[in-house]
C-alpha positions in Angstrom: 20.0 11.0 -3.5 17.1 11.4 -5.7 13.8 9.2 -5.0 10.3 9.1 -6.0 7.9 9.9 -3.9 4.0 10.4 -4.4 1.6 13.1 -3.2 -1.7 12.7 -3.2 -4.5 15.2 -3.0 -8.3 15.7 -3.6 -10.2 16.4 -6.9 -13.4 19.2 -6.7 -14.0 18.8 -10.2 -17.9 20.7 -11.0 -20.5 18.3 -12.1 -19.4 18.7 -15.8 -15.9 18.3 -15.0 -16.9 14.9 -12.8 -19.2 13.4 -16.0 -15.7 13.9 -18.4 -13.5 12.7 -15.6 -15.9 9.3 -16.0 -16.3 9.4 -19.4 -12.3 8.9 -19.9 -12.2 6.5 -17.5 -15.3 4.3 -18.9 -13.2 4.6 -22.6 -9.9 3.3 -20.9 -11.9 0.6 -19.0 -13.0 -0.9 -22.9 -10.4 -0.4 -23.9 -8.2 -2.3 -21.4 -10.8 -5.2 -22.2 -10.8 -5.1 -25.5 -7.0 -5.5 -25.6 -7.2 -7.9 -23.3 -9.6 -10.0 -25.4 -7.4 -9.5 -28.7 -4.7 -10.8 -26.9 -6.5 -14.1 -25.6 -7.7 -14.6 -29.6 -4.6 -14.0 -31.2 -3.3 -16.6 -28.8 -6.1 -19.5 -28.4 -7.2 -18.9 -32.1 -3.4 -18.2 -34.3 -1.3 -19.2 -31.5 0.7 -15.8 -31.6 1.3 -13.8 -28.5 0.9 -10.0 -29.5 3.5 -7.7 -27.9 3.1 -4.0 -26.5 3.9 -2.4 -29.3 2.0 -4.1 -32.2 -1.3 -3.0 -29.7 -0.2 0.2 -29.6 -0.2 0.5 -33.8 -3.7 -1.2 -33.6 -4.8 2.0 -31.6 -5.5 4.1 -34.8 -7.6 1.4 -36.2 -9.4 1.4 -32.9 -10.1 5.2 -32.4 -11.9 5.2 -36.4 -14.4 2.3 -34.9 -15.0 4.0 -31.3 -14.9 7.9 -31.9 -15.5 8.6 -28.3 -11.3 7.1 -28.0 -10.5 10.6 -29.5 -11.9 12.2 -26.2 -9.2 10.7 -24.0 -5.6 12.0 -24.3 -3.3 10.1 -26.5 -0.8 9.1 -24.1 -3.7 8.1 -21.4 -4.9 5.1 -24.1 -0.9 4.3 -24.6 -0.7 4.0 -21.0 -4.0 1.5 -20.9 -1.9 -1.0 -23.0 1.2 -0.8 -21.2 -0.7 -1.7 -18.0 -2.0 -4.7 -19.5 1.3 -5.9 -20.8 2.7 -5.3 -17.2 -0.1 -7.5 -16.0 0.6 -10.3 -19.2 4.6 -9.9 -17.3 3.9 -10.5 -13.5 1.5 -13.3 -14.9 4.2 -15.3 -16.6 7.1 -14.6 -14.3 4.8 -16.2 -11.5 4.3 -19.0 -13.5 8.0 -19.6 -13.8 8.5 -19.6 -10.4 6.1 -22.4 -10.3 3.8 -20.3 -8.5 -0.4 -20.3 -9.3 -1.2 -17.0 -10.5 -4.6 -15.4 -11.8 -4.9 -14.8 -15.8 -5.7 -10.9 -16.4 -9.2 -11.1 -16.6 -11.9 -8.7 -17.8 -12.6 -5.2 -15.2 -15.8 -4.7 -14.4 -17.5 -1.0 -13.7 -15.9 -1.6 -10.1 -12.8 -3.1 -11.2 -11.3 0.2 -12.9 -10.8 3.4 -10.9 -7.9 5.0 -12.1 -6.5 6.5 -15.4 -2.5 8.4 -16.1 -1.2 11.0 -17.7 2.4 9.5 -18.2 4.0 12.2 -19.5 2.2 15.5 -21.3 -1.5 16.3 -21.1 -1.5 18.1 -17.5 -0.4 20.9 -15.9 -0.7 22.2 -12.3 0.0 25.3 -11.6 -1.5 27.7 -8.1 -3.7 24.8 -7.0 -5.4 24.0 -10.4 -4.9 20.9 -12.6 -5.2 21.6 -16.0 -6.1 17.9 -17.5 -6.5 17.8 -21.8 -10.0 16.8 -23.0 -11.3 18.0 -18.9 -10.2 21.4 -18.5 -9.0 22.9 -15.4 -9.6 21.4 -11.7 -9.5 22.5 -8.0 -7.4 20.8 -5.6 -7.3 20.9 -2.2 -3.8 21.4 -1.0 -2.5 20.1 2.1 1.1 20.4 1.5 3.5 21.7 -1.1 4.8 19.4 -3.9 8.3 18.8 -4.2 10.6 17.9 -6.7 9.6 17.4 -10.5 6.2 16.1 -11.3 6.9 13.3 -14.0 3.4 11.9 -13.6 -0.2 12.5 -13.0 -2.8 9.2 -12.1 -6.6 10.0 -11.5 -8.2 7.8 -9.2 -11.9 7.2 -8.2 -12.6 6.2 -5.1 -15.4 3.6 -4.1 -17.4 6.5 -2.2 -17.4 8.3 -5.4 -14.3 11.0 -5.0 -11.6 12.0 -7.1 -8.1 12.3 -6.2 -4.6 12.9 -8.0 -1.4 11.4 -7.1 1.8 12.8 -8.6 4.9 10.9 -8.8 7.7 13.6 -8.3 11.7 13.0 -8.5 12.5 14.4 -5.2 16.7 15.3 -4.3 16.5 13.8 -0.4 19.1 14.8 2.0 19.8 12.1 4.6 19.3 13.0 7.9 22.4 13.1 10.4 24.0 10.0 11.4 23.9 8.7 15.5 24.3 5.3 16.6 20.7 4.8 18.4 19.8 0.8 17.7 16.1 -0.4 18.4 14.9 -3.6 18.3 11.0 -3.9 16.8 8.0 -6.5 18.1 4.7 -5.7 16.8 1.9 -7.4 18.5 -1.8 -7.4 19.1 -2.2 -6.3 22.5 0.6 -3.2 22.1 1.1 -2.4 18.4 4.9 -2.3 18.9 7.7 -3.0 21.9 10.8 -1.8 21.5 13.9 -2.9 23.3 14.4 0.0 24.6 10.9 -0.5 26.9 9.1 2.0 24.6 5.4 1.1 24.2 3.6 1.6 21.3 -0.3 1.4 22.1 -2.8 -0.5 19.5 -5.3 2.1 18.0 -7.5 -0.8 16.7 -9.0 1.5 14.1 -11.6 -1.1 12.4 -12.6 -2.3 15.9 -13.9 1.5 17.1 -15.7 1.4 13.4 -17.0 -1.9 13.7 -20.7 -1.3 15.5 -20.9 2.0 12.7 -20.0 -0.2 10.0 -22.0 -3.2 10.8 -25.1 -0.5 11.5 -24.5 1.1 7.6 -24.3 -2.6 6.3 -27.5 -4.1 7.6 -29.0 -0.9 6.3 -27.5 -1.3 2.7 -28.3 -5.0 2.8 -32.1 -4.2 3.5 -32.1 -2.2 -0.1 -33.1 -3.1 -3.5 -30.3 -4.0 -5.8 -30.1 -1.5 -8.5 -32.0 1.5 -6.6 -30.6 4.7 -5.7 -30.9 4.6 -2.2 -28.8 1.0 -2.6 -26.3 3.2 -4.4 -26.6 6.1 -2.0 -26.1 3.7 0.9 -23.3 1.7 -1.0 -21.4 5.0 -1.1 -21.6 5.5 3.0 -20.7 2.3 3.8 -17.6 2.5 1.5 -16.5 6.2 3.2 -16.8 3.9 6.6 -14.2 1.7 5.0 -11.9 5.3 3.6 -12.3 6.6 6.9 -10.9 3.3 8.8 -7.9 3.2 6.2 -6.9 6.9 6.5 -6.6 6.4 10.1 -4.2 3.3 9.8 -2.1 5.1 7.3 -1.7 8.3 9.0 -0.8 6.2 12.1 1.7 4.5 10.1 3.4 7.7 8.9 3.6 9.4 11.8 4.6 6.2 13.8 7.4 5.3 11.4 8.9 8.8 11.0 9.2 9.2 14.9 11.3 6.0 14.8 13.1 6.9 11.8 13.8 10.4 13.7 15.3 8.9 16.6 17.3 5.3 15.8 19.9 4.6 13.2 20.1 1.3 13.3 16.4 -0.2 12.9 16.0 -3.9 13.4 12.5 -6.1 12.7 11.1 -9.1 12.2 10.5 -10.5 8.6 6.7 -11.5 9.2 4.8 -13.7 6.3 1.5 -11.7 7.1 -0.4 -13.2 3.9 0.1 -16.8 6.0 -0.8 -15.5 8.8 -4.4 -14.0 7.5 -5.3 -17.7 6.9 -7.2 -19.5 8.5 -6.5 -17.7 11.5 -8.6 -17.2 14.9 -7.0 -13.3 14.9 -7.3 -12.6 11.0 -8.9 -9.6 11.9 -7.0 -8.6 14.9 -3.8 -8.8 12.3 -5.5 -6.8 9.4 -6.5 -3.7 11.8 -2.8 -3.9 13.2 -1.8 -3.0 9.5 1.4 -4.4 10.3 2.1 -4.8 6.6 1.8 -1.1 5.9 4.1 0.2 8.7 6.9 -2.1 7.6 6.2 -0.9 4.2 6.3 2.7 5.1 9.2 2.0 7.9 11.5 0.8 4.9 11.5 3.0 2.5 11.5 5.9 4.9 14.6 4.2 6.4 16.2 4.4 3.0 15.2 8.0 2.3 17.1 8.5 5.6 19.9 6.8 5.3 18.8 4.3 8.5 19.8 0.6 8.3 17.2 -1.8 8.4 17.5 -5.5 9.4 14.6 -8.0 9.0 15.2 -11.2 11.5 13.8 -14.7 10.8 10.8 -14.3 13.7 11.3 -18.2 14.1 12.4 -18.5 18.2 12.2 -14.8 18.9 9.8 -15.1 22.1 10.8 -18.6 23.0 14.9 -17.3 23.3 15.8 -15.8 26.4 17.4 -12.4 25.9 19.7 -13.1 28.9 21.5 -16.6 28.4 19.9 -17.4 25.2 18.1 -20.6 26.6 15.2 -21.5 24.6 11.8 -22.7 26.0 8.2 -22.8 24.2 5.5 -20.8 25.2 1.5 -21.1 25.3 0.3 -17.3 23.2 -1.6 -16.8 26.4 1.8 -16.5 28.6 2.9 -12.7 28.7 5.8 -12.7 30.9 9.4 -14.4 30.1 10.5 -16.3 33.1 13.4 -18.1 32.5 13.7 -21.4 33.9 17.9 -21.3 33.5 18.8 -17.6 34.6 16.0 -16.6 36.1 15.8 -13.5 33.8 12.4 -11.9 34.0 10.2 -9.8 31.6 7.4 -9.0 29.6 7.6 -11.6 26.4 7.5 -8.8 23.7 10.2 -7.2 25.9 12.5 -10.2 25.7 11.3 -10.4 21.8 12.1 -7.2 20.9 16.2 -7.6 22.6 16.2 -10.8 20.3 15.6 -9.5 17.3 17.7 -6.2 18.1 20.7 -8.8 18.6 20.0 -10.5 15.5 19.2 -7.9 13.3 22.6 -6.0 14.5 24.3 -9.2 13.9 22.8 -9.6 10.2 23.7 -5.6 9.5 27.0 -6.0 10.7 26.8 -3.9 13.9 29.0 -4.4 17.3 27.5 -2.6 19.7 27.7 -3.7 23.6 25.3 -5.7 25.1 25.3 -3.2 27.8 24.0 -0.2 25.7 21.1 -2.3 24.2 19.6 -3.2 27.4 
């Protein structure tokens, strides 16, 4: 089976290298704006809704009255215009599903960190990148690339780094087949409980951060706006914030691919996490869980695997009783299931985590005996 899979590593472009790594992105940053504003004239002025293509003929025209478009690789600029008509797409097929969607609007300095090489205008070869109108850049390898580079993208980050991320075709092998089942409750106070009694401990990466974070902020907010010790600050608070993140996601990795290890048969809950967020007394409690990011990474591992994976409607998951199936509400501050019909006892992610194992084995198609789940 042949997937696509990203690798990411670090940039140590020299000083030169860094000012032409900016420069192109600065030029595709205009000129994803300037598109973007010929597309809302042709429309509100002529009434005609310019496609893709007819922006990429205008490119020419637009090189002669900026020169400084000829120092950014041909296929870079032609990849500027296709974002924006993929942004002009998801706009309109949100509208259609009656949805209320944000126009493409205008990227500021901030608002535009990454440029890609689609195609041509790269190479990599013994840990250099050789990138056309930059030259040739050291990365720091961590790990071998597999598969067959088909892209390159160049990403700034907030804290003022540069990475690469190359999209490879990669020929995956699925791993051998065994009839393990698990059943999946992620929670606040344990990440995950599985239905097999398997703990999974909540890091709480932001929560450790917190006092470091809050002490780099205060500091940053005490600065002058547009001074370089604002800037200087700006760029520690934001590797806080890097630091933080690359914690959850390793986590998430090395969580998921444990799981995807052991079980074949991989069953979840199918959370609305963007509902959750609002308005909610644990908002931040259910952002440092990352919760969406480990079902992310837990799927598509699963599929590069070969595992099944069933998402359960969570409605009645901890309010079911495992046992007899008798169904009783309960306060978020109650932590044991004690059921009032079989007398079944045990911890309420416990008794969550065999519910949605039956139903996500049901919804998969999977007979297995109640007696191996438990």
């Amino acid at each position: 089976m042949i997937v696509r899979k990203s690798f990411q590593f670090s940039l140590r472009p020299t000083k030169k290298q860094a000012r032409a790594l900016q420069l192109q992105l600065d030029e595709c940053r205009w000129l994803y704006n300037e598109l973007l504003s010929q597309r809302k004239l042709a429309y509100e002025e002529l009434e005609i809704s310019l496609s893709k293509y007819q922006q990429n003929m205008f490119l020419p025209i637009l090189k002669e009255e900026r020169p400084t478009l000829n120092q950014v690789h041909s296929q870079v600029l032609q990849n500027v215009v296709d974002r924006l008509d993929k942004g002009f797409q998801a706009f309109f097929r949100r509208c259609k599903k009656g949805e209320n969607p944000g126009f493409p609007r205008f990227r500021g300095a901030h608002r535009y960190n990454s440029f890609c090489y689609p195609q041509s205008g790269f190479t990599f070869v013994d840990g250099e990148l050789k990138l056309s109108r930059v030259g040739c850049i050291r990365v720091k390898m961590h790990r071998s690339i597999e598969g067959i580079i088909k892209t390159c993208t160049i990403r700034k980050k907030a804290s003022g780094s540069w990475i690469v991320l190359f999209s490879c075709e990669v020929n995956i092998e699925p791993q051998p087949v065994n009839h393990e089942s698990v059943g999946i409750d992620v929670g606040l106070e344990n990440f995950a409980t599985f239905s097999d009694g398997q703990v999974i401990e909540n890091p709480r990466f932001f929560k450790k951060g917190e006092k470091k974070l809050a002490k780099a902020q205060r500091k940053l907010s005490k600065l002058e706006k547009g001074t370089k010790e604002r800037k200087r600050q700006g760029k520690v608070v934001s590797k806080i914030h890097e630091k933080i993140g690359n914690q959850r996601k390793d986590f998430c990795h090395k969580e998921s691919k444990k799981i995807i290890n052991r079980y074949q048969y991989i069953c979840v809950e199918d959370l609305n996490i963007k509902k959750m967020l609002e308005g909610s007394f644990f908002a931040k409690s259910i952002a440092d869980a990352s919760w969406n990011q480990f079902l992310q990474i837990l799927s598509y591992k699963a599929v590069e695997a070969g595992r099944k994976i069933g998402f359960v409607d969570p409605a009645y998951t901890t309010q079911e009783c495992c046992n007899c199936g008798h169904r009783e509400k309960k306060d978020l501050s109650e932590r044991n299931h004690i059921c009032n019909h079989c007398g079944y006892k045990a911890s309420r992610d416990f008794n969550a985590a065999q519910n949605i194992l039956a139903l996500g084995l049901d919804g998969l198609g999977v007979v297995i005996p109640r007696s191996l789940r438990l």
